[in-house]
Structure formats: C-alpha cells, structure tokens
matplotlib code that plots the C-alpha trace (Angstrom):
import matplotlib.pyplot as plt

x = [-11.9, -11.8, -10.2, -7.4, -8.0, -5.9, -7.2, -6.2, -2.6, -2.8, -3.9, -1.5, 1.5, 0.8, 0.8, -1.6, -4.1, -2.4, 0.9, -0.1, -1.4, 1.8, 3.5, 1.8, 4.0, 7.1, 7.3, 4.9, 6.9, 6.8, 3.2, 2.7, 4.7, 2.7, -0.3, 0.1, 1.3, -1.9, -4.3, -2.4, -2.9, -6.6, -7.8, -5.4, -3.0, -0.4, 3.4, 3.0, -0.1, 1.6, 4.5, 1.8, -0.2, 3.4, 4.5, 0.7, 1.5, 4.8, 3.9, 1.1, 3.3, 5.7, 2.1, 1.2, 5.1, 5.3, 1.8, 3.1]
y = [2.1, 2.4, -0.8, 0.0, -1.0, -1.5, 1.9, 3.7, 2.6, 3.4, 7.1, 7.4, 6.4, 7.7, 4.1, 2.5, -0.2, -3.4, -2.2, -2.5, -5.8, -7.0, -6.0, -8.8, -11.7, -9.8, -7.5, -8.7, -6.9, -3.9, -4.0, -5.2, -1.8, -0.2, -1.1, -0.1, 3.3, 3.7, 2.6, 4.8, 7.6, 6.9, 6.7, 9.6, 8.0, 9.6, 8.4, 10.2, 8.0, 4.8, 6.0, 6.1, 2.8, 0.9, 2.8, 1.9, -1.9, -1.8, -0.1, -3.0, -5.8, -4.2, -4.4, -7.8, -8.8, -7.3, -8.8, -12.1]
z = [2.4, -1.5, -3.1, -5.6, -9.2, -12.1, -13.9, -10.5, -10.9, -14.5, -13.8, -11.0, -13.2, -16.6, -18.3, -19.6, -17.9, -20.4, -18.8, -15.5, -16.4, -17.7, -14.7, -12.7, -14.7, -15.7, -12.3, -9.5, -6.8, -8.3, -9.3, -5.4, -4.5, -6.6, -5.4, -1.7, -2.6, -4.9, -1.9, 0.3, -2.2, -3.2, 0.6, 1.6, 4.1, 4.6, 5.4, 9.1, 9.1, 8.2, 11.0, 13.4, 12.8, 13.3, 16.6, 17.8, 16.9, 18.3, 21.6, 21.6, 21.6, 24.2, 26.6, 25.7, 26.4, 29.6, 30.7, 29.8]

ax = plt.figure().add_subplot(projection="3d")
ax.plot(x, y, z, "-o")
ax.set_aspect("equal")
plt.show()
C-alpha cells in the first residue's frame, strides 16, 4: 500500500503543502478526513470497496457471535 503524504493531499486539493500543514493545529479533523479519502484515492479503493470490507467485518462478527 502507498502511504499518503502531505504533498499528496496538497495535489489532490489544489492548496498548497504549508496549508495542509496548518490544518493539523487549526483543523485536525478535517486534515484526518482528508487523509483517508487521499489513501483511498492514491491506492485506488473505491467506496464499493470500502462497502465491502465493512459487510465482510460485520458478517464476521455475526459468526464469532453465534459460535459463542
């Protein structure tokens, strides 16, 4: 998997690399939420894919629950 740098987010937004910076005091959710959708984008997962990974985990847990 390709890690996400501050240079990706920069190019994926259109600002510049000190902005993204400054979002990490003044807005670290958003630069969080940010980040995620930039990994997503740089290693091409998709939102079906996302959809998929949770329904996986959730049918998982229903197993381990009913082999309790």
């Amino acid at each position: 998997m390709k890690e996400i740098q501050y240079k990706d987010i920069a190019e994926y937004t259109g600002k510049s690399i000190n902005t993204i910076k400054g979002w990490k005091v003044k807005f670290p959710a958003l630069l969080e939420l940010v980040k995620l959708g930039a990994f997503c984008k740089k290693n091409n997962i998709t939102m079906e894919m996302i959809k998929s990974c949770i329904e996986i985990k959730k049918m998982a847990t229903q197993q381990e629950e009913t082999n309790k």
